[in-house]
N, CA, C and O atoms as a DFTB+ gen file, in Angstrom:
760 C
 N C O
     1  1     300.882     109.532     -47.657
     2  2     300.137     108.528     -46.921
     3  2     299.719     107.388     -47.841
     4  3     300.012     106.204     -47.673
     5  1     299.022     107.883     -48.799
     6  2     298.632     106.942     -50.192
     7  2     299.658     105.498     -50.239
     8  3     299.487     104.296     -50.035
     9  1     300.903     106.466     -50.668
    10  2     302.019     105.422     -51.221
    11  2     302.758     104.763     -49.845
    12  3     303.492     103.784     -49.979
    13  1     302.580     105.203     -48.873
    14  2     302.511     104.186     -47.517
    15  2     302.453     103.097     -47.441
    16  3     303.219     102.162     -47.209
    17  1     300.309     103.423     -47.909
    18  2     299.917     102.118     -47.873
    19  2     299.232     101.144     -48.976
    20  3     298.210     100.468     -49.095
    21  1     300.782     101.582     -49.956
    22  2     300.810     100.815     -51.205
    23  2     299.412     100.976     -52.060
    24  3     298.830     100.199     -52.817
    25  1     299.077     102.519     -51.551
    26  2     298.069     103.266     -52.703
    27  2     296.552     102.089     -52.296
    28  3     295.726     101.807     -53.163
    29  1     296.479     101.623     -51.035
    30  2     295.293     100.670     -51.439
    31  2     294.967     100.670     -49.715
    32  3     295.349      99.770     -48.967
    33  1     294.405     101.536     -49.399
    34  2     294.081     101.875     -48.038
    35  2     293.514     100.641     -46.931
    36  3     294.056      99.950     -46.068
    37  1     292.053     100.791     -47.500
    38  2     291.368      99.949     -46.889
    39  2     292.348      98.493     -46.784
    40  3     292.743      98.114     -45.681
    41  1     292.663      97.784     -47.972
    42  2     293.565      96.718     -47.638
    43  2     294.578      96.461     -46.984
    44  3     294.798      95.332     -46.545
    45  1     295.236      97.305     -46.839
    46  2     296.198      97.672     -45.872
    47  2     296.061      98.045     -44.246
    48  3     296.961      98.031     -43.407
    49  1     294.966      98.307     -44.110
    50  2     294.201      97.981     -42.981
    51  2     294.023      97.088     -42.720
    52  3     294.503      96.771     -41.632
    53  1     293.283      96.096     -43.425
    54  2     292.445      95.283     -43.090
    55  2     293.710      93.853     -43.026
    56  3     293.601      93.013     -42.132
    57  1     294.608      93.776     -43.856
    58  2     295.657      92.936     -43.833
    59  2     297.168      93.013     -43.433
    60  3     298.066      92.178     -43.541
    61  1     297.152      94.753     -42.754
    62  2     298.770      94.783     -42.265
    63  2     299.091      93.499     -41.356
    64  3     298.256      92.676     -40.982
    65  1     300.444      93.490     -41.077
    66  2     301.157      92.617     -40.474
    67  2     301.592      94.105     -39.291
    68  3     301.236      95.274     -39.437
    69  1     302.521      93.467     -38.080
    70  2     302.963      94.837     -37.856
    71  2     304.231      95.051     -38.114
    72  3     304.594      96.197     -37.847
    73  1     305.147      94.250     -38.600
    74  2     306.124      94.737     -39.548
    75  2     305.764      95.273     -40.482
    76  3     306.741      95.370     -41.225
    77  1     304.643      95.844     -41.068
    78  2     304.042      96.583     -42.415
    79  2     303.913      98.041     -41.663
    80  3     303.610      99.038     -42.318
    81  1     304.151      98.101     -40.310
    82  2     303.618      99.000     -39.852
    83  2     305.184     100.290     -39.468
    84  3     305.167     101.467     -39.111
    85  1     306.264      99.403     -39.741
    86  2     307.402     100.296     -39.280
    87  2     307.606     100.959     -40.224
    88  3     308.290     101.908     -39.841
    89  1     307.458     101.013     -41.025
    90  2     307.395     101.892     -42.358
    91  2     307.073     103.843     -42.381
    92  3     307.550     104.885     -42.829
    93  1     305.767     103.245     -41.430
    94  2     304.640     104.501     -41.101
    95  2     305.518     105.369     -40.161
    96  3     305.376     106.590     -40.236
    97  1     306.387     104.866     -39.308
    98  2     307.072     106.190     -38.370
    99  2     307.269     106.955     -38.575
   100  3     306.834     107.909     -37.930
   101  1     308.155     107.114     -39.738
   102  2     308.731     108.467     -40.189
   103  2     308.269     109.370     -40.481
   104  3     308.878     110.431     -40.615
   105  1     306.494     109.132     -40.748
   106  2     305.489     109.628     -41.240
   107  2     305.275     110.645     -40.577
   108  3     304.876     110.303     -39.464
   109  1     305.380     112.662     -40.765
   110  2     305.017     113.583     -39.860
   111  2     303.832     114.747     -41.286
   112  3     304.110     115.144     -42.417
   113  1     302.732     114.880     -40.535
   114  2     302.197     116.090     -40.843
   115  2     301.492     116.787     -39.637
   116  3     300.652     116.340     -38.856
   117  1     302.055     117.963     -39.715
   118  2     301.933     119.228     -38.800
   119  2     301.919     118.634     -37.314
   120  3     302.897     118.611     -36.567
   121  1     300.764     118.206     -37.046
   122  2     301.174     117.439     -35.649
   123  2     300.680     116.079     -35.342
   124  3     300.593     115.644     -34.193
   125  1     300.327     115.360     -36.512
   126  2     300.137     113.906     -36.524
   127  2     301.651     113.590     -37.023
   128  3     302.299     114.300     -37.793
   129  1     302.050     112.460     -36.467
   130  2     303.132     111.778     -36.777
   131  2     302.383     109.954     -37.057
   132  3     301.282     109.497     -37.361
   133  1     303.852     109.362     -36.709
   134  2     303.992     108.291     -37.703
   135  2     303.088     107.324     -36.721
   136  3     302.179     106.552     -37.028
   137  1     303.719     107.670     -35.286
   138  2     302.583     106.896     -34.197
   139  2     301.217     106.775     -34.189
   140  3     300.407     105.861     -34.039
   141  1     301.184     108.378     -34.468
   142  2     299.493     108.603     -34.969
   143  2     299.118     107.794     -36.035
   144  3     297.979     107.327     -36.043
   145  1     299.911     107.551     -36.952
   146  2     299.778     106.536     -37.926
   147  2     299.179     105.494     -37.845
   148  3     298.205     105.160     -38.519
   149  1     299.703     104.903     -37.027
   150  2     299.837     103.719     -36.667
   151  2     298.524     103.378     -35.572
   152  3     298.097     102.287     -35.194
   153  1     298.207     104.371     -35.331
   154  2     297.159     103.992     -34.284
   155  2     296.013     104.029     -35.016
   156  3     295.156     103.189     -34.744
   157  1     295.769     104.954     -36.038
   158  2     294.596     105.424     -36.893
   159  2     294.992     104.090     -37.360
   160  3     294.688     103.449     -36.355
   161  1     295.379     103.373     -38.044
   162  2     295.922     101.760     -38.639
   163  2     295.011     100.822     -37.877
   164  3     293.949     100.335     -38.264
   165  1     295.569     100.680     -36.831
   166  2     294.986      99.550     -35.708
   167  2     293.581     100.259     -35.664
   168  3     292.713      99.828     -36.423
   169  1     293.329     101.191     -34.927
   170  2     291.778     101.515     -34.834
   171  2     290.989     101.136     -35.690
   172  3     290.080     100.326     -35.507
   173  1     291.338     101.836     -36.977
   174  2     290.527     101.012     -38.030
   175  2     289.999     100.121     -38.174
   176  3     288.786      99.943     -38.281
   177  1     291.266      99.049     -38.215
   178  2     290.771      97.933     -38.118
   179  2     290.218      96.804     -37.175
   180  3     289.685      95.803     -37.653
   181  1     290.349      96.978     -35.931
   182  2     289.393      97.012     -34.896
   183  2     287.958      97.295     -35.314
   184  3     287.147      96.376     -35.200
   185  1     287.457      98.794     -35.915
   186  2     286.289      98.459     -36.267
   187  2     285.762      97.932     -37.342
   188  3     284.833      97.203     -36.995
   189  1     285.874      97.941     -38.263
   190  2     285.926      96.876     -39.305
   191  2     285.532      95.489     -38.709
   192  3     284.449      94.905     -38.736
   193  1     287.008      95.052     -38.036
   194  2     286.498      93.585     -37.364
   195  2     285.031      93.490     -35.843
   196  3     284.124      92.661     -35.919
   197  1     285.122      94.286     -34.896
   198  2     284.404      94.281     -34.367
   199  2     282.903      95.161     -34.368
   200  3     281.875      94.968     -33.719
   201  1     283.243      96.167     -35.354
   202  2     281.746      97.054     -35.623
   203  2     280.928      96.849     -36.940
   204  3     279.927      97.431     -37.359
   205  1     281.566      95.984     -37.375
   206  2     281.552      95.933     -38.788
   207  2     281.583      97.020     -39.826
   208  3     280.889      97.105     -40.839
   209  1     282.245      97.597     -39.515
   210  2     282.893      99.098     -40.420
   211  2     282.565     100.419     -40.115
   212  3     281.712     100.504     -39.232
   213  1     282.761     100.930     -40.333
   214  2     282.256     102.716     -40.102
   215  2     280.986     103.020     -40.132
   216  3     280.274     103.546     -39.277
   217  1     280.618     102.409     -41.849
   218  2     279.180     102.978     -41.666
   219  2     278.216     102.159     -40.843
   220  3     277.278     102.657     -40.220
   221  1     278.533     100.739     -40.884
   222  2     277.569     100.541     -39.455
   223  2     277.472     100.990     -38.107
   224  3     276.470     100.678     -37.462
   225  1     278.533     101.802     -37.498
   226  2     279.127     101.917     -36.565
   227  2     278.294     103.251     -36.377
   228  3     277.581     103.499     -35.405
   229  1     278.527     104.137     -37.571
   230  2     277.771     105.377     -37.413
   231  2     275.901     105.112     -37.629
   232  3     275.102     105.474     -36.765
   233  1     275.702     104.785     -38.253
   234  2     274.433     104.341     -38.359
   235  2     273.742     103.816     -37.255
   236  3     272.658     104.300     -36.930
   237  1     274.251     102.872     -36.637
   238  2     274.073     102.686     -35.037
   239  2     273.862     103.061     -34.239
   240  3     273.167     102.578     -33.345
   241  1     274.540     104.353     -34.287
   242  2     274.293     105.467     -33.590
   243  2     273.286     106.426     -33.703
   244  3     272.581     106.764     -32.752
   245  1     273.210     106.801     -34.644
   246  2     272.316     107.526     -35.408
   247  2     271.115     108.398     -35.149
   248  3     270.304     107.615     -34.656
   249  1     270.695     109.288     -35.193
   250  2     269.855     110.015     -34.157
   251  2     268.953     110.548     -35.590
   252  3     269.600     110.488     -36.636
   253  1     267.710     110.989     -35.680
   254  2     266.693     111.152     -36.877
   255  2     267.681     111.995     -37.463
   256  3     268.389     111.627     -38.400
   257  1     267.765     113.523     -36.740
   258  2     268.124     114.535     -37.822
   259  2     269.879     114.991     -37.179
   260  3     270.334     116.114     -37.397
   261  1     270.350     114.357     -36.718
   262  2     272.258     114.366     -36.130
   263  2     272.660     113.163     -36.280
   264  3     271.931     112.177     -36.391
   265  1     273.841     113.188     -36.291
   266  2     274.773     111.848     -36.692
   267  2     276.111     112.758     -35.446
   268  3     277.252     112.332     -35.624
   269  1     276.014     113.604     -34.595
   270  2     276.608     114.085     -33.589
   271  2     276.992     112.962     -32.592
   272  3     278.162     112.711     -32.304
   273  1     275.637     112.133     -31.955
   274  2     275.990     110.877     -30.930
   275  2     276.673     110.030     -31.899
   276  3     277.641     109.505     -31.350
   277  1     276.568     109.712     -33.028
   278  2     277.620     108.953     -33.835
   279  2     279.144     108.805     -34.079
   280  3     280.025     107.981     -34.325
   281  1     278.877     110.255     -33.836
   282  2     280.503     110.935     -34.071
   283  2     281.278     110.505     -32.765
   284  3     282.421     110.080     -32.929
   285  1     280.749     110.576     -31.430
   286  2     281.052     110.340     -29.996
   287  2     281.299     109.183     -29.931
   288  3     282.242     108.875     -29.202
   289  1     280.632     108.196     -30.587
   290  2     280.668     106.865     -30.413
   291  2     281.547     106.180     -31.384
   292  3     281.976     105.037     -31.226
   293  1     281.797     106.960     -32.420
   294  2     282.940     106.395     -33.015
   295  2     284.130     106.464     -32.261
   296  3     284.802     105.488     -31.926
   297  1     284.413     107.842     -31.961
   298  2     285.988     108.169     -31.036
   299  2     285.798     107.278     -30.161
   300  3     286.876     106.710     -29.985
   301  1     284.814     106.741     -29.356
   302  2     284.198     106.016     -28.478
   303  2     285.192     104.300     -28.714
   304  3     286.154     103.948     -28.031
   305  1     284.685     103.681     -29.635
   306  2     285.217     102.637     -30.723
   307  2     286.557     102.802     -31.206
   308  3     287.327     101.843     -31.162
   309  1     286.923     103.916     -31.665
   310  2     288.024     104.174     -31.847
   311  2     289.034     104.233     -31.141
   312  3     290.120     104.457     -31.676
   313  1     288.957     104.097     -30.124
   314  2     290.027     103.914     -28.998
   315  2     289.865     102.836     -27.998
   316  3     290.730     102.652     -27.141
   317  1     288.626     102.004     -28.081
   318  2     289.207     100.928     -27.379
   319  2     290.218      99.652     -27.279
   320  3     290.175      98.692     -26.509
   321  1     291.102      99.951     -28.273
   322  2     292.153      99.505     -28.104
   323  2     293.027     100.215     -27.997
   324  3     293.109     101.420     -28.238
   325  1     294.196      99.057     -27.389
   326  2     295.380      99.778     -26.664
   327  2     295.379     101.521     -27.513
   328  3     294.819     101.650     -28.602
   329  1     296.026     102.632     -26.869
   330  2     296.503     103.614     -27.539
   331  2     297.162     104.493     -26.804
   332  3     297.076     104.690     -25.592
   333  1     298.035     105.179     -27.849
   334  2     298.594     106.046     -27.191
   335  2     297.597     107.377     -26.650
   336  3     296.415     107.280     -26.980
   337  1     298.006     108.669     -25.807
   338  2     297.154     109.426     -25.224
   339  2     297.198     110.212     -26.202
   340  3     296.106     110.670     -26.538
   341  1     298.181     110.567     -26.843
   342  2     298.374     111.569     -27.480
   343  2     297.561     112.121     -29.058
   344  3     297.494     113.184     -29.676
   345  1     296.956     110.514     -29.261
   346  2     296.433     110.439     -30.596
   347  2     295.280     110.844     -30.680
   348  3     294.756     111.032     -31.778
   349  1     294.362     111.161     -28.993
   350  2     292.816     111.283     -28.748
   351  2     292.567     112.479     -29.180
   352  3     291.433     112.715     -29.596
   353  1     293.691     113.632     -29.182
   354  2     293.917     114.913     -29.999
   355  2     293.444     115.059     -31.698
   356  3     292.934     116.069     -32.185
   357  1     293.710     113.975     -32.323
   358  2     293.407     113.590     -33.770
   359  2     291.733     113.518     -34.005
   360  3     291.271     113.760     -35.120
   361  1     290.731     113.111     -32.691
   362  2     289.806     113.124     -33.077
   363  2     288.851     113.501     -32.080
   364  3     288.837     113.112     -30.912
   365  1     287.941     114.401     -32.712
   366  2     287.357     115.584     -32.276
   367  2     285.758     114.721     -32.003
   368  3     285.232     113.806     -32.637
   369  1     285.396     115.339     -31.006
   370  2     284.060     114.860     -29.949
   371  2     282.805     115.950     -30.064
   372  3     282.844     117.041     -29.494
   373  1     282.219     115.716     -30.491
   374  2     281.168     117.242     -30.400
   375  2     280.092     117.389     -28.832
   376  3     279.332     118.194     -28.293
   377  1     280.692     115.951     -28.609
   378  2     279.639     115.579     -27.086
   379  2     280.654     116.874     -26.053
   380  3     280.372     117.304     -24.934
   381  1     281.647     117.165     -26.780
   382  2     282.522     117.352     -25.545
   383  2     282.442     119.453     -26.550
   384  3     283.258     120.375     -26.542
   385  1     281.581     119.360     -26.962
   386  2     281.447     121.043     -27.730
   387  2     282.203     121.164     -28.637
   388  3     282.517     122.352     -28.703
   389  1     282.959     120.261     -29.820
   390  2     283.605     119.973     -30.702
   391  2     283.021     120.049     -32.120
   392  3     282.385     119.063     -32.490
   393  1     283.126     120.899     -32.815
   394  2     282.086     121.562     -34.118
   395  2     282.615     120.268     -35.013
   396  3     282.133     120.229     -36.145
   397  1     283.656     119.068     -34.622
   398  2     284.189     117.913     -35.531
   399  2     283.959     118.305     -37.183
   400  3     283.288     117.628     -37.962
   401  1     284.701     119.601     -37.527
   402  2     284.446     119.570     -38.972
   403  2     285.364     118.605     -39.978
   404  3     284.893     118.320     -41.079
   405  1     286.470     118.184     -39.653
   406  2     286.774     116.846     -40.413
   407  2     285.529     115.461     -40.794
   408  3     284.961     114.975     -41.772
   409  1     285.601     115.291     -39.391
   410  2     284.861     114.128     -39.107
   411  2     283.151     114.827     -40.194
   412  3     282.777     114.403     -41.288
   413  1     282.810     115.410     -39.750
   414  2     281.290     116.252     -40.473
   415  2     281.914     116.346     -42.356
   416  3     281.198     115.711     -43.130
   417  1     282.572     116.741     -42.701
   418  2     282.815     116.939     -43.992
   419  2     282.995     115.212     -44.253
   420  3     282.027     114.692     -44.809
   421  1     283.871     114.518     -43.983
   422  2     283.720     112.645     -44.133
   423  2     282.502     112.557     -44.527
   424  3     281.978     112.473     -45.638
   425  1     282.010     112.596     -43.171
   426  2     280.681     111.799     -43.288
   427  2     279.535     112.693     -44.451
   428  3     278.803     111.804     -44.886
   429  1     279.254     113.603     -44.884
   430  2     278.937     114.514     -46.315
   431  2     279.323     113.654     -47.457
   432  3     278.605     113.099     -48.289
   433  1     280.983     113.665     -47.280
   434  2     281.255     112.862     -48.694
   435  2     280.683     111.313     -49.043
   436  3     280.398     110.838     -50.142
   437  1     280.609     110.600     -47.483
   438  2     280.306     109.347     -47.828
   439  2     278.482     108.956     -47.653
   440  3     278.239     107.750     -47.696
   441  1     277.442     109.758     -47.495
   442  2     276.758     109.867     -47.187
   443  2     275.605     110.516     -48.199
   444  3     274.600     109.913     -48.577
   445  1     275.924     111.697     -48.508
   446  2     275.355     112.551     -49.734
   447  2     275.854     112.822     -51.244
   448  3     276.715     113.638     -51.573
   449  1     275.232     112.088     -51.966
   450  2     275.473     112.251     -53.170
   451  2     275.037     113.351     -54.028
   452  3     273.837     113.624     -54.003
   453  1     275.851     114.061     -54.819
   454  2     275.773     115.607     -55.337
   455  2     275.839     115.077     -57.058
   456  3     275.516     115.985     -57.822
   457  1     276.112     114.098     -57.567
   458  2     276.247     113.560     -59.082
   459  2     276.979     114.032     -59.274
   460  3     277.177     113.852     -60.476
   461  1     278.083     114.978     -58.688
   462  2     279.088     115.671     -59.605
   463  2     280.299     115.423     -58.840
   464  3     281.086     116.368     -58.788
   465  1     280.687     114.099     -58.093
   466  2     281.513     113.514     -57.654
   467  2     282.676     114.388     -56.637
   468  3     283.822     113.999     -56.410
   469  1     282.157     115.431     -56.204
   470  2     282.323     115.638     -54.813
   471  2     282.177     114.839     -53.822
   472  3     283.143     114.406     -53.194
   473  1     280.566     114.446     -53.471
   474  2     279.704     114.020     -52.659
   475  2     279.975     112.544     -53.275
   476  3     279.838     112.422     -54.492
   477  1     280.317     111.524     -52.575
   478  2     280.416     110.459     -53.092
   479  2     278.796     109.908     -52.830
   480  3     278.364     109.452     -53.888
   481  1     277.852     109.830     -51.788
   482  2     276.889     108.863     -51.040
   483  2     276.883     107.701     -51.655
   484  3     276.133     107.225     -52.508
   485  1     278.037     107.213     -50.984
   486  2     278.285     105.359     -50.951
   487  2     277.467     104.783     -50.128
   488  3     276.908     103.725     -50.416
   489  1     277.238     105.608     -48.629
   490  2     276.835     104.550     -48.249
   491  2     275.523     105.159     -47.831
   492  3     275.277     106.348     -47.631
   493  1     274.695     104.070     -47.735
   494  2     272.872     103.868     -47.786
   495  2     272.197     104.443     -46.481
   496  3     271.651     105.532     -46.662
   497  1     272.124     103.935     -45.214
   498  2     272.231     103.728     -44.516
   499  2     272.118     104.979     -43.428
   500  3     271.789     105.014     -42.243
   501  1     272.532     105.957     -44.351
   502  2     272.122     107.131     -43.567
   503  2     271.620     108.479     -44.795
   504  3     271.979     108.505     -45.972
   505  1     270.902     109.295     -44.246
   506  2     270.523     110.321     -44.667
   507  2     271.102     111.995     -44.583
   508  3     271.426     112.496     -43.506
   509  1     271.176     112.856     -46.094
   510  2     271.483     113.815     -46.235
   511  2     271.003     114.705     -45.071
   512  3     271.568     115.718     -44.660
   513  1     269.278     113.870     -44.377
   514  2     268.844     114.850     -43.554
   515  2     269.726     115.247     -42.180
   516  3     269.804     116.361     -41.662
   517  1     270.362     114.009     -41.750
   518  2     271.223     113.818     -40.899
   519  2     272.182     114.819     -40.564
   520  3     272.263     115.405     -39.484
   521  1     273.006     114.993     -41.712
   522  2     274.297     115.417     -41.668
   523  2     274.425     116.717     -41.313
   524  3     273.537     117.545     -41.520
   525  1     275.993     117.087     -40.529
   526  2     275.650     118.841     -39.942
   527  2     276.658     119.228     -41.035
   528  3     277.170     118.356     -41.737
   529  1     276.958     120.597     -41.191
   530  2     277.623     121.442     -42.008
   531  2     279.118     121.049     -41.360
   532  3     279.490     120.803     -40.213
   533  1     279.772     121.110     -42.627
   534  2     281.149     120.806     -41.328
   535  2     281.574     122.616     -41.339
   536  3     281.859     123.343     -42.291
   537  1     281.482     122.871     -40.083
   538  2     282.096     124.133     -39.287
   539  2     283.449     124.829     -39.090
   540  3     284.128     124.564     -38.098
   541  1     283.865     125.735     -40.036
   542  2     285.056     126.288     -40.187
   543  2     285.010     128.107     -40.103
   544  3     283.969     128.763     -40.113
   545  1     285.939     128.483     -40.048
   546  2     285.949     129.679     -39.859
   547  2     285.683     130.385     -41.203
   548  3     285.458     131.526     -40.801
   549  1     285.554     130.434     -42.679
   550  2     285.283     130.973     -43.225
   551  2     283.537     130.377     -43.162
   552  3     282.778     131.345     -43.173
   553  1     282.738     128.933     -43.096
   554  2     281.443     129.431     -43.709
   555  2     280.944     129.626     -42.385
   556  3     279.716     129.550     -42.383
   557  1     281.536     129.897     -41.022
   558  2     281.218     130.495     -39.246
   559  2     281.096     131.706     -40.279
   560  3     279.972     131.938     -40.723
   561  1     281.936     132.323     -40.604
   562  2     281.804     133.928     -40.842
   563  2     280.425     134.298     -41.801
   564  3     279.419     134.926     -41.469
   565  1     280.800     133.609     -43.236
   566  2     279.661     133.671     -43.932
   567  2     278.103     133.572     -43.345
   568  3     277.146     134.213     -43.778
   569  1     278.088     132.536     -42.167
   570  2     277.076     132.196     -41.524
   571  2     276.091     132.942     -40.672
   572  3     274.886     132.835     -40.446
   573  1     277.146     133.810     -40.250
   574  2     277.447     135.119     -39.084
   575  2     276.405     135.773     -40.229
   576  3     275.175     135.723     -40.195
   577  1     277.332     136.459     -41.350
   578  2     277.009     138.074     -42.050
   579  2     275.470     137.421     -42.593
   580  3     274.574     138.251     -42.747
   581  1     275.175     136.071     -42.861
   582  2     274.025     136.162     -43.253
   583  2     272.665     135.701     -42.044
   584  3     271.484     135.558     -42.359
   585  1     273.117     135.573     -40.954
   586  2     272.251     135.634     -40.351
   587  2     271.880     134.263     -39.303
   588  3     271.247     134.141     -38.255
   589  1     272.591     133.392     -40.144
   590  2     272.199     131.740     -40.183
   591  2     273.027     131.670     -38.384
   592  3     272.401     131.043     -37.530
   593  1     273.995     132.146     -38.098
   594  2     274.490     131.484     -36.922
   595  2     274.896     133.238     -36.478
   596  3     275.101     134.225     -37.184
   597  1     274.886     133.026     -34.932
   598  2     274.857     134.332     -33.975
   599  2     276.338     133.954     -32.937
   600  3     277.149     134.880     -32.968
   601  1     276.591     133.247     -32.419
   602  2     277.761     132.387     -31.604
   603  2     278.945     132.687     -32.394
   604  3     279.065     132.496     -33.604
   605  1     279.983     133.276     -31.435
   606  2     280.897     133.608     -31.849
   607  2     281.988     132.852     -32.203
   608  3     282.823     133.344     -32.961
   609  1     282.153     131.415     -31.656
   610  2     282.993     130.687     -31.187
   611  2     282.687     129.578     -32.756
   612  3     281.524     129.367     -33.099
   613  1     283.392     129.217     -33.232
   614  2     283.080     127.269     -33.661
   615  2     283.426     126.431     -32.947
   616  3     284.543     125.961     -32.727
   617  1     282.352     126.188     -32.514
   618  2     282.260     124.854     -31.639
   619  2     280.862     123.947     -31.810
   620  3     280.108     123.924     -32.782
   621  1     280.792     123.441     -30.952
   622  2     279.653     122.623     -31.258
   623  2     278.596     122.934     -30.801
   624  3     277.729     122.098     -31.054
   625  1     278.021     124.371     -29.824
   626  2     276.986     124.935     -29.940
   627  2     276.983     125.560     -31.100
   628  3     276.409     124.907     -31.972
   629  1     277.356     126.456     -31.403
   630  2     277.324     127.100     -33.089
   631  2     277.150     125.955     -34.094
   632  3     276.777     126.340     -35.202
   633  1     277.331     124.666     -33.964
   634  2     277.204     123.544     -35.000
   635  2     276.042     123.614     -35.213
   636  3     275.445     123.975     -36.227
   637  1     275.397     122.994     -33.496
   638  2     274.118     123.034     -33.483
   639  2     272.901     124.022     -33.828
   640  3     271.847     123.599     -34.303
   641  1     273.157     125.488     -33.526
   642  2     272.596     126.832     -34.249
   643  2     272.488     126.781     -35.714
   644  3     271.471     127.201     -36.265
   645  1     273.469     126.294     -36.376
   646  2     273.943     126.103     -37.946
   647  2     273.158     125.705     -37.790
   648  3     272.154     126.418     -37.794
   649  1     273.011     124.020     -37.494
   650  2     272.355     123.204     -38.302
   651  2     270.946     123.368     -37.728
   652  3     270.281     123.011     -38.701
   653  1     270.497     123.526     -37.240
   654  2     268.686     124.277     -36.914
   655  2     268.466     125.219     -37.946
   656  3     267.487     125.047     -38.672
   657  1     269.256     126.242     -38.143
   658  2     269.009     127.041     -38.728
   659  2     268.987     127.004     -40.430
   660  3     268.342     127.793     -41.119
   661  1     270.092     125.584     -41.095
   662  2     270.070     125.201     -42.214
   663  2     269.038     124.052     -42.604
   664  3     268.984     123.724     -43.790
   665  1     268.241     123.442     -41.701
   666  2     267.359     122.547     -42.052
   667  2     265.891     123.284     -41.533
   668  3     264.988     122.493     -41.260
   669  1     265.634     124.584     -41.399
   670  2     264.712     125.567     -41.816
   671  2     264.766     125.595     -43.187
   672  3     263.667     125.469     -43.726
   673  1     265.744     125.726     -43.939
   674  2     265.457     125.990     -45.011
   675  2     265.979     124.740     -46.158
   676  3     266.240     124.850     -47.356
   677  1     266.001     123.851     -45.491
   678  2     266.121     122.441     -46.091
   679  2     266.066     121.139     -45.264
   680  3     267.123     120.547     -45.042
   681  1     265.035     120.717     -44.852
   682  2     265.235     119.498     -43.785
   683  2     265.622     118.348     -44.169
   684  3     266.190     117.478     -43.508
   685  1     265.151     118.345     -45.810
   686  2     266.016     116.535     -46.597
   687  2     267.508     116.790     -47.090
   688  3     268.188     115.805     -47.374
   689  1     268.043     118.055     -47.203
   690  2     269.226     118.350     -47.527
   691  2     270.268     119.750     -47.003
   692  3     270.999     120.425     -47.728
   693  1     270.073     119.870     -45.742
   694  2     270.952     120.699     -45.154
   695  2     272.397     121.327     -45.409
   696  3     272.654     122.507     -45.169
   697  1     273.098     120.621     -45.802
   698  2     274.286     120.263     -45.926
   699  2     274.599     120.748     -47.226
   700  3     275.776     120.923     -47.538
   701  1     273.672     120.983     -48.014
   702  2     273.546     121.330     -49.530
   703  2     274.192     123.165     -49.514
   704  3     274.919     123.654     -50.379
   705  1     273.811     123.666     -48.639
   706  2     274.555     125.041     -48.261
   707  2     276.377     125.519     -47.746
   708  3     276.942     126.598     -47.567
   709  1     276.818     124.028     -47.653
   710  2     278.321     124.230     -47.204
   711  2     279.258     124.480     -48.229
   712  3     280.321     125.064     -48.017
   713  1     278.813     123.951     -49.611
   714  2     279.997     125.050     -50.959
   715  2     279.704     126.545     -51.028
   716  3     280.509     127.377     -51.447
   717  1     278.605     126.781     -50.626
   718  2     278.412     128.224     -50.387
   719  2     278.708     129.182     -49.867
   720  3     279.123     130.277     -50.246
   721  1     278.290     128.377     -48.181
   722  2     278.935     129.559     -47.026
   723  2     280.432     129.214     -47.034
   724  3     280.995     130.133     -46.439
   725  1     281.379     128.249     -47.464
   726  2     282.450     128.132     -47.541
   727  2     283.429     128.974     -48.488
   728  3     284.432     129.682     -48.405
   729  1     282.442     128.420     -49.532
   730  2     283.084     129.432     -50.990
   731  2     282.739     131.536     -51.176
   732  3     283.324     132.445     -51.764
   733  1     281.629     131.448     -50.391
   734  2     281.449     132.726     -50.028
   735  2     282.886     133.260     -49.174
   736  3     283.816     133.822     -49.752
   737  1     282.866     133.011     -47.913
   738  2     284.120     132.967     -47.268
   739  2     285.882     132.845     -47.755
   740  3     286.870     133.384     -47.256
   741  1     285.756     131.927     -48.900
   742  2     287.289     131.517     -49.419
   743  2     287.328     132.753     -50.770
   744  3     288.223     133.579     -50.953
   745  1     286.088     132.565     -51.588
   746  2     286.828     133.139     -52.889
   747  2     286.124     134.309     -53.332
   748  3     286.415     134.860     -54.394
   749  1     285.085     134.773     -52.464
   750  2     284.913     136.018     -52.593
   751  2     285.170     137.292     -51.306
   752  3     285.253     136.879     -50.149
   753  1     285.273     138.617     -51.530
   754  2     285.309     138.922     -50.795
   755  2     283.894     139.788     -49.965
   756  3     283.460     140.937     -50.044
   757  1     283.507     138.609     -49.203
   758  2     282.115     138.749     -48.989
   759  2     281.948     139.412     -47.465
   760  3     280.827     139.646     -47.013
């Protein structure tokens, strides 16, 4: 994807042509293809020009202790231009019971800063308190054996259980528990 878009993302967004864009077809992982490409391309930059970028877009949204209505309102933004149907699959809704752990791990990296360059927190504008755990089946499990979440399913009630239950025991930094219940889950056998 990188070398796509000549290793320089954002610019390539922000200045494709759409002959810059036939390039991207051929482009397949697992079940995003090159179309999908191409639409994540245009969307982008749509908000950029009309939201003035992501993080305003999410911030906007913004709710004290969820960035959940944010997430809705991006896909929201994210598709009001033309698109194909097929691409609405690429991005996950939590309004609609969607645990959005892509979208939730993003917004972690760009949001919370850890000094040890995981956690980028570039941008200002929003708070560590905010952010939900992004929700996967190993730190669901970890979550389970320790108590933190009861819901069997990952989805976005269990998001919501998580994250009640992780800002009990951290309300300025919630999110600070997801190398844990993750890494509990991946590299031990816990």
């Amino acid at each position: 994807m990188s070398e796509l878009l000549d290793h320089s993302p954002f610019e390539f967004v922000m200045q494709h042509q759409d002959s810059n864009l036939e390039k991207l077809i051929p482009f397949v992982h697992r079940t995003y293809n090159g179309n999908d490409f191409i639409q994540f391309i245009k969307s982008l930059q749509h908000i950029y020009h009309k939201h003035n970028g992501l993080e305003a877009l999410f911030a906007k949204h913004a709710e004290t202790d969820s960035l959940q209505n944010s997430i809705h309102q991006f896909k929201k933004a994210f598709f009001e231009v033309p698109h194909l149907e097929r691409t609405k699959k690429h991005v996950s809704d939590p309004l609609k019971n969607s645990a959005a752990k892509r979208i939730n791990m993003f917004l972690r990296w760009m949001v919370r800063n850890d000094n040890n360059g995981v956690d980028f927190g570039i941008w200002e504008s929003l708070s560590p308190s905010q952010l939900s755990c992004p929700l996967d089946v190993h730190s669901g499990n970890v979550a389970r054996k320790l108590g933190l979440l009861k819901r069997k399913q990952n989805d976005g009630k269990a998001l919501a259980e998580l994250d009640a239950n992780l800002r009990k025991l951290d309300p300025n930094d919630p999110v600070k528990y997801d190398f844990a219940l993750f890494g509990l889950g991946v590299f031990e056998d816990f």
